[in-house]
Structures are given as structure tokens and as C-alpha cells.
HTML snippet that shows the backbone in 3Dmol.js (N, CA, C, O; Angstrom):
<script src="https://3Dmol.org/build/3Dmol-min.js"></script>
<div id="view" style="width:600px;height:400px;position:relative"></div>
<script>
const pdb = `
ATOM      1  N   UNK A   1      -6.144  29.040 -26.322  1.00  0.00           N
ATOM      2  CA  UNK A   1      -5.126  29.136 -25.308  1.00  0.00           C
ATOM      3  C   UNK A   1      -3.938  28.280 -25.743  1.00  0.00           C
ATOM      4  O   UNK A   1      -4.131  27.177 -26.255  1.00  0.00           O
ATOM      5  N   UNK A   2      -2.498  28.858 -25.514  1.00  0.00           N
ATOM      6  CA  UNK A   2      -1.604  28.114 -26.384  1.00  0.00           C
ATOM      7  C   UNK A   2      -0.780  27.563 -24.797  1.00  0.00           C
ATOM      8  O   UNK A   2      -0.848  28.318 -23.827  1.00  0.00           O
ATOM      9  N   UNK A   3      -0.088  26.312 -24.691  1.00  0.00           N
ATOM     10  CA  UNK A   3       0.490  25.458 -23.804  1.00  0.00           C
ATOM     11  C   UNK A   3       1.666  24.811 -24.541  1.00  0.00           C
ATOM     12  O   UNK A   3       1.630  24.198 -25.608  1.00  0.00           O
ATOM     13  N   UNK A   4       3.034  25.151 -23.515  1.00  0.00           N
ATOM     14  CA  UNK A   4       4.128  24.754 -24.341  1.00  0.00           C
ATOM     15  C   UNK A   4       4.517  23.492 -23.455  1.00  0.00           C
ATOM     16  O   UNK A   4       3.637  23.342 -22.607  1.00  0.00           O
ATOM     17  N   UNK A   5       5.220  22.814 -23.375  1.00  0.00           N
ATOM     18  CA  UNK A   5       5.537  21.550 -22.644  1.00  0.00           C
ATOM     19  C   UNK A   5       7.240  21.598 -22.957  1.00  0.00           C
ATOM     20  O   UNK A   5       7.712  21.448 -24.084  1.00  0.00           O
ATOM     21  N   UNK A   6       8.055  21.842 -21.702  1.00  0.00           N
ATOM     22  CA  UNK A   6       9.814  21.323 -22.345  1.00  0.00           C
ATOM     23  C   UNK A   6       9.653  20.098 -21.825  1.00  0.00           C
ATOM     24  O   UNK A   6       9.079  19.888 -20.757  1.00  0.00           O
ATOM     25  N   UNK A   7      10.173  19.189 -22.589  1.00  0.00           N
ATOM     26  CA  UNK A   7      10.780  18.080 -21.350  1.00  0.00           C
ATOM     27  C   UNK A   7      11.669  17.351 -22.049  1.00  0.00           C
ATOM     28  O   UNK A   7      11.625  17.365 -23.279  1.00  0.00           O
ATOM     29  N   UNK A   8      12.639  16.582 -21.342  1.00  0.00           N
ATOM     30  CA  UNK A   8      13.904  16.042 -21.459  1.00  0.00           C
ATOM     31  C   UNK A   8      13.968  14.735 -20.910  1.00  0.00           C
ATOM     32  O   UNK A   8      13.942  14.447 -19.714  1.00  0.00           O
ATOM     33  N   UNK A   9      14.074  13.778 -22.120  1.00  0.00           N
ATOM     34  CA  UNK A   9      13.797  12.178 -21.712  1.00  0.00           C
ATOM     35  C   UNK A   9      14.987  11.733 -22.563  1.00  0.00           C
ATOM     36  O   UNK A   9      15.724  12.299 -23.370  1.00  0.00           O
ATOM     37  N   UNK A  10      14.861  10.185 -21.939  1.00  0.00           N
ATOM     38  CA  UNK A  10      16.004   9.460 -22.184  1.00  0.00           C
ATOM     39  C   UNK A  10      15.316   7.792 -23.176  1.00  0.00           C
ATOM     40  O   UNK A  10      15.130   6.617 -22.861  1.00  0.00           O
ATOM     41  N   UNK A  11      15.269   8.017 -23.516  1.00  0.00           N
ATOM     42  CA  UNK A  11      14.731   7.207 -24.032  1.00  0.00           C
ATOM     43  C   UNK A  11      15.244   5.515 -24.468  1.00  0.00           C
ATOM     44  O   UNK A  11      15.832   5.440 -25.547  1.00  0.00           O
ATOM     45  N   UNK A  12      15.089   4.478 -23.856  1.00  0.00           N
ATOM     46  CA  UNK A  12      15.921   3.457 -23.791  1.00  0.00           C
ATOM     47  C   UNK A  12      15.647   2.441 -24.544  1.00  0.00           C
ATOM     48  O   UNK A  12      16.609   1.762 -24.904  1.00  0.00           O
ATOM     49  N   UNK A  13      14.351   2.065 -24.972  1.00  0.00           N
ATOM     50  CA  UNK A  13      13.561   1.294 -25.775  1.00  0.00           C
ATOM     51  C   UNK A  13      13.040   1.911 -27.098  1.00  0.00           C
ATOM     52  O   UNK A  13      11.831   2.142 -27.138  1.00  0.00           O
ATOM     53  N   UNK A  14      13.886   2.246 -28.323  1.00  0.00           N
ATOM     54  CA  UNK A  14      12.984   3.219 -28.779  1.00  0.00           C
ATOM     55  C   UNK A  14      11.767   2.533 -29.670  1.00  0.00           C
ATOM     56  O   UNK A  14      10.951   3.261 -30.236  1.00  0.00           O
ATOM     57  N   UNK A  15      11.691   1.068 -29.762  1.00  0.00           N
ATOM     58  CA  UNK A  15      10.659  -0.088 -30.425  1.00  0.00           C
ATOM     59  C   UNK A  15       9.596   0.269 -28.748  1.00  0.00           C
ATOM     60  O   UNK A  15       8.676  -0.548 -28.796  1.00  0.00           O
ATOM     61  N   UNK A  16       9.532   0.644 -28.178  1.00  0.00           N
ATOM     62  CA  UNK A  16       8.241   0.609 -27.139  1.00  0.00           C
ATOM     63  C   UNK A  16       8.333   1.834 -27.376  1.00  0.00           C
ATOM     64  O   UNK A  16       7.204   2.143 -27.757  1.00  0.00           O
ATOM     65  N   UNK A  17       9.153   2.995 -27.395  1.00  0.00           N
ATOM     66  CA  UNK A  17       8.642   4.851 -27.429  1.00  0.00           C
ATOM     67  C   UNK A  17       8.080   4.882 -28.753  1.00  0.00           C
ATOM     68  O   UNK A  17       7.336   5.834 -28.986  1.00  0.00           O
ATOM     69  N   UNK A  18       8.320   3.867 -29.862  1.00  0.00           N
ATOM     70  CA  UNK A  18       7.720   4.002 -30.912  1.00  0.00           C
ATOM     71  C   UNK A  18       5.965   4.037 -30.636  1.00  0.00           C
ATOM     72  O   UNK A  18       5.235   5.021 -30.759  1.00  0.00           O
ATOM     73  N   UNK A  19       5.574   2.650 -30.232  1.00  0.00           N
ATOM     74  CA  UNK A  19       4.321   2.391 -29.738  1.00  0.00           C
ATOM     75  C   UNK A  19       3.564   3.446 -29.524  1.00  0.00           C
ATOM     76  O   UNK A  19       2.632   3.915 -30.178  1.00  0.00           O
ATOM     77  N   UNK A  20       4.225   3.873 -28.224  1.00  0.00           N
ATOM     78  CA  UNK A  20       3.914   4.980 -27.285  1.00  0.00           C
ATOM     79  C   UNK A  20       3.473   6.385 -27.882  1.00  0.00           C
ATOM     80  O   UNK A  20       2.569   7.159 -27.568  1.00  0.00           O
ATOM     81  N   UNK A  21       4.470   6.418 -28.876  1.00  0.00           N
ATOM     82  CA  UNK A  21       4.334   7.297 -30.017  1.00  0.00           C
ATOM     83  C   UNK A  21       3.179   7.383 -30.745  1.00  0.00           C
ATOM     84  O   UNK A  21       2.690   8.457 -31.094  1.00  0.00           O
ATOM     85  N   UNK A  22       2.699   6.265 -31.001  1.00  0.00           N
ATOM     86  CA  UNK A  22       1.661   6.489 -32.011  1.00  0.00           C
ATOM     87  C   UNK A  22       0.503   6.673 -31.123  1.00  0.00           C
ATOM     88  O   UNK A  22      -0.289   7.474 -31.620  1.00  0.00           O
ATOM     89  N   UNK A  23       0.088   6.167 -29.870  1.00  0.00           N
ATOM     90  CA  UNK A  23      -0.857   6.268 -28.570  1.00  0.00           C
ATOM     91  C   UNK A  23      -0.928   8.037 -28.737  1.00  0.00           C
ATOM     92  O   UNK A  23      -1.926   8.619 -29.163  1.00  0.00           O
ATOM     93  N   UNK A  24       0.423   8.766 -28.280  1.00  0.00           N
ATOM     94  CA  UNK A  24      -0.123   9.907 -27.998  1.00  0.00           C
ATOM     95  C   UNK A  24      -0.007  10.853 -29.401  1.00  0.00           C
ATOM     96  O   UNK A  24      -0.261  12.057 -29.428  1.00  0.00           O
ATOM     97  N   UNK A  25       0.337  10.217 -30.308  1.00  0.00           N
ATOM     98  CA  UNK A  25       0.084  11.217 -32.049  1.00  0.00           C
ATOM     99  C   UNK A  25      -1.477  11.648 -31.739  1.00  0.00           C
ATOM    100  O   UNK A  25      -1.793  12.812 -31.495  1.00  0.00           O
ATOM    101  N   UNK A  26      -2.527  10.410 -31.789  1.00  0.00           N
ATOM    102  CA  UNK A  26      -4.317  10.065 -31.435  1.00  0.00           C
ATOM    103  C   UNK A  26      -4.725  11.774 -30.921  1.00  0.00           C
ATOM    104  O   UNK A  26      -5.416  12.647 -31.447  1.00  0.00           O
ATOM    105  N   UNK A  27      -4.096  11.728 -29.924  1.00  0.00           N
ATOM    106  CA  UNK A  27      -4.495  12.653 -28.468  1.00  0.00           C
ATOM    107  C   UNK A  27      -3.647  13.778 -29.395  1.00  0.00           C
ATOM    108  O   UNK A  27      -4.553  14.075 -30.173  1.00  0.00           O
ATOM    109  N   UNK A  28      -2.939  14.283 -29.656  1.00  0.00           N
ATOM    110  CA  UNK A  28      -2.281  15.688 -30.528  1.00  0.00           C
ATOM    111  C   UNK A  28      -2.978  15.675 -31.240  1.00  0.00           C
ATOM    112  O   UNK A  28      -3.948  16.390 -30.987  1.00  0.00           O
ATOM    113  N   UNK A  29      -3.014  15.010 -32.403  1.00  0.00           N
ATOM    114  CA  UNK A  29      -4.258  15.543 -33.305  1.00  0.00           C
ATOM    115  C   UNK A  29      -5.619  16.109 -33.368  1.00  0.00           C
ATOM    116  O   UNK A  29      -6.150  16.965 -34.076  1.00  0.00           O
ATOM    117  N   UNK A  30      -6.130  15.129 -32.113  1.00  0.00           N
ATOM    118  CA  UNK A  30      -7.495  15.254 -31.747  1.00  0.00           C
ATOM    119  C   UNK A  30      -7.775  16.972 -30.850  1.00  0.00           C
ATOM    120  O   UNK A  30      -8.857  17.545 -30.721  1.00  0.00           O
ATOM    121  N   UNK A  31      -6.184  17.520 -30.275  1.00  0.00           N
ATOM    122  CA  UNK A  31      -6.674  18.930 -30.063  1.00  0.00           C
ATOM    123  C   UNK A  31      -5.725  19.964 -30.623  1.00  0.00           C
ATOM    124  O   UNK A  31      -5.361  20.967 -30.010  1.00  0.00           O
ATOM    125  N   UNK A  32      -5.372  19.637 -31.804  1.00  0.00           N
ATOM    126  CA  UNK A  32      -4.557  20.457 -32.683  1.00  0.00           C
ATOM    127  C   UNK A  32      -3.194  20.748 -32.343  1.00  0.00           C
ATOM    128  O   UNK A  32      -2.595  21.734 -32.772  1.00  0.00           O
ATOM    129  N   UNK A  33      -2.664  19.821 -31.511  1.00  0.00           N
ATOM    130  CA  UNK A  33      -0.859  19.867 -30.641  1.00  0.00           C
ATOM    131  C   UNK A  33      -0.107  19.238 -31.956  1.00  0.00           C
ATOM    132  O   UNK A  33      -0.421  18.440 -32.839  1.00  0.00           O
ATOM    133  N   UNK A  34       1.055  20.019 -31.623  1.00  0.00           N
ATOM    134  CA  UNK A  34       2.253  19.758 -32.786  1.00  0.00           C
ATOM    135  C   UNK A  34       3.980  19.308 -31.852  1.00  0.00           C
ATOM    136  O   UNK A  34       3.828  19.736 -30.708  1.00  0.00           O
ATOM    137  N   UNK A  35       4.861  18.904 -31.927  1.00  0.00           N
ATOM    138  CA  UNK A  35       5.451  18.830 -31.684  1.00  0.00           C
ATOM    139  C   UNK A  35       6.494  19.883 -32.607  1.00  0.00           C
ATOM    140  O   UNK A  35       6.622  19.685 -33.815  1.00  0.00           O
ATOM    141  N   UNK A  36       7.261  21.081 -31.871  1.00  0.00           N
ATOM    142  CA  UNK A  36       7.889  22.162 -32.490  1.00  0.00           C
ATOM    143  C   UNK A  36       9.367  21.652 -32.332  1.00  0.00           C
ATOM    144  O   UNK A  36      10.069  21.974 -33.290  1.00  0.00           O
ATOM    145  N   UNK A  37       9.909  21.041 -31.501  1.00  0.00           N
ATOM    146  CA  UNK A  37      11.212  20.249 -31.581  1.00  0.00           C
ATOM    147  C   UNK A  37      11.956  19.131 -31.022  1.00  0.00           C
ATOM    148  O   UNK A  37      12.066  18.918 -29.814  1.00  0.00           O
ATOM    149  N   UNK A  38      12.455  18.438 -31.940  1.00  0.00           N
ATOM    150  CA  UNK A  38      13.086  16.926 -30.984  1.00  0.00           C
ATOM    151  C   UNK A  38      14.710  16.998 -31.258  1.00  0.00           C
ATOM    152  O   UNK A  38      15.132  17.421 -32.334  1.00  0.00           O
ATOM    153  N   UNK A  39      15.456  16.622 -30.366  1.00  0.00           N
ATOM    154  CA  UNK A  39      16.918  16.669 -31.046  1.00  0.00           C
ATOM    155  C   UNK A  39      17.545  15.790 -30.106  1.00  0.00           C
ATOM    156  O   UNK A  39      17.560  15.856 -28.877  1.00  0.00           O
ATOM    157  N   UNK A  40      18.058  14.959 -30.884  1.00  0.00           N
ATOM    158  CA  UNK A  40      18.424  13.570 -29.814  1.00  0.00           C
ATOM    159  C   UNK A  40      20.273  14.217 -29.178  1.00  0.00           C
ATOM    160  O   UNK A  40      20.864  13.337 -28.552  1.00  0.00           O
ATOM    161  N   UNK A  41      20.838  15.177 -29.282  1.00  0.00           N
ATOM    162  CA  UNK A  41      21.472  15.464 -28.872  1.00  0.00           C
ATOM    163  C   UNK A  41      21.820  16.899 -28.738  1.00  0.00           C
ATOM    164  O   UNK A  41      22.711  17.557 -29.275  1.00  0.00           O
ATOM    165  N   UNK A  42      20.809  17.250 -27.810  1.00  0.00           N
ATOM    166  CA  UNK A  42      20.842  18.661 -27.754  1.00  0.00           C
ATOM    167  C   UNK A  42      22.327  19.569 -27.068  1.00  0.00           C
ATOM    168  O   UNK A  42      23.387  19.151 -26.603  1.00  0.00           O
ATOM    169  N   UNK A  43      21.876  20.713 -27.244  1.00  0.00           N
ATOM    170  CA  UNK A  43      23.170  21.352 -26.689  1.00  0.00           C
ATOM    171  C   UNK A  43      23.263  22.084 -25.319  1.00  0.00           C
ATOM    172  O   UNK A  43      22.365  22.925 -25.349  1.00  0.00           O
ATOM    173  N   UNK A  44      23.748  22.143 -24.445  1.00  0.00           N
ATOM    174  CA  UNK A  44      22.659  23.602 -23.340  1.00  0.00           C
ATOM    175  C   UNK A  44      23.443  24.845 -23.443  1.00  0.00           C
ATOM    176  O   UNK A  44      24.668  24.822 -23.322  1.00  0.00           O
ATOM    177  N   UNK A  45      22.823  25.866 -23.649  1.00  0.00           N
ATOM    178  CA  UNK A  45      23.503  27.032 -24.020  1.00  0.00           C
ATOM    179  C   UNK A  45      23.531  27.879 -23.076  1.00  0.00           C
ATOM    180  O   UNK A  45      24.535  28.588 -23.008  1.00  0.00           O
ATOM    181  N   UNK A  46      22.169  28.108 -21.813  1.00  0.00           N
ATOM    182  CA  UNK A  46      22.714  28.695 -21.265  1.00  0.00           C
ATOM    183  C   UNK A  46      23.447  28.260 -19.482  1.00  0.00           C
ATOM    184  O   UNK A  46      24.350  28.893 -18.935  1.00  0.00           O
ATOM    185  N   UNK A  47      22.746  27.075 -18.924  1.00  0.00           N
ATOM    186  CA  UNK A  47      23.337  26.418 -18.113  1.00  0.00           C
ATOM    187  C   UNK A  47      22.864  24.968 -18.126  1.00  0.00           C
ATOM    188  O   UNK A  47      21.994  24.568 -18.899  1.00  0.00           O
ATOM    189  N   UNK A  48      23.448  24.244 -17.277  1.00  0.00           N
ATOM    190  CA  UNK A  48      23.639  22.761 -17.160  1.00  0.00           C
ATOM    191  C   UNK A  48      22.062  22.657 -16.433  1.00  0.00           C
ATOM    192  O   UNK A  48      21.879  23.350 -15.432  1.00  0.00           O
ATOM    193  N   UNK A  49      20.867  21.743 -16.969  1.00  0.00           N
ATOM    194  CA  UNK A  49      19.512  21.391 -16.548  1.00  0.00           C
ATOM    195  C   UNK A  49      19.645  19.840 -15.930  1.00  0.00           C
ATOM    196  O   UNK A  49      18.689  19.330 -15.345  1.00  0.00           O
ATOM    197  N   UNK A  50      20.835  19.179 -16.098  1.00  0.00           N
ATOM    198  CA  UNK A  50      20.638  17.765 -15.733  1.00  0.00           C
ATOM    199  C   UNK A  50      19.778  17.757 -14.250  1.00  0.00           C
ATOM    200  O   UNK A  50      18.765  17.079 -14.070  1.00  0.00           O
ATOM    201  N   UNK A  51      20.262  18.457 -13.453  1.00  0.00           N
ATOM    202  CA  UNK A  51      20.105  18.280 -11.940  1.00  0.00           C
ATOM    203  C   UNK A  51      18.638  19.090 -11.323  1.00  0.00           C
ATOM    204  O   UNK A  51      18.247  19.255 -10.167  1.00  0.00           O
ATOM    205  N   UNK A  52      18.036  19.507 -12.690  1.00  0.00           N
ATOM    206  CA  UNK A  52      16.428  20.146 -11.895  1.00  0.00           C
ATOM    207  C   UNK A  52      15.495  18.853 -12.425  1.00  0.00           C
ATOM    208  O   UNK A  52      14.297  18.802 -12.147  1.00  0.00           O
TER     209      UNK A  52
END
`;
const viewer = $3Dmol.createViewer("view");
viewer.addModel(pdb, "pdb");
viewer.setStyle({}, {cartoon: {color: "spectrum"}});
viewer.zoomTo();
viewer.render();
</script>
């Protein structure tokens, strides 16, 4: 069964999201999850998502 996840964070500490980072790498590996894209400054193409 395949499960996609969007989500949109802000990230303020990136020496603690690092941490955090390696906590949930453990848990992806362990059920074959990949991360398909990161982009620290994305674009929105088709409308504005700030407000959902």
C-alpha cells in the first residue's frame, strides 16, 4: 500500500531538525519510506496554500 504525506514546515532550528532528522531516517528505513522532495523555497503554481 503506497502513502504520500505533503507537508509544509518552517523550520527555525535547523541544528535540532537535524537531530530530529536522524530520529525519523530509523523509522523510514525500517518500512521502506523515501523522501521524493524537499525545496527550501518552493514555488505555488497553482494557488496560494499559506492559509489551509
Amino acid at each position: 500500500m503506497s502513502f504520500y504525506r505533503l507537508a509544509k514546515i518552517h523550520i527555525h532550528d535547523v541544528a535540532l531538525y537535524a537531530r530530529y532528522e536522524e530520529d525519523f531516517r530509523e523509522i523510514m528505513d525500517k518500512y521502506k519510506g523515501r523522501i521524493l522532495s524537499v525545496d527550501q523555497r518552493p514555488r505555488v503554481l497553482e494557488r496560494d496554500r499559506s492559509r489551509t
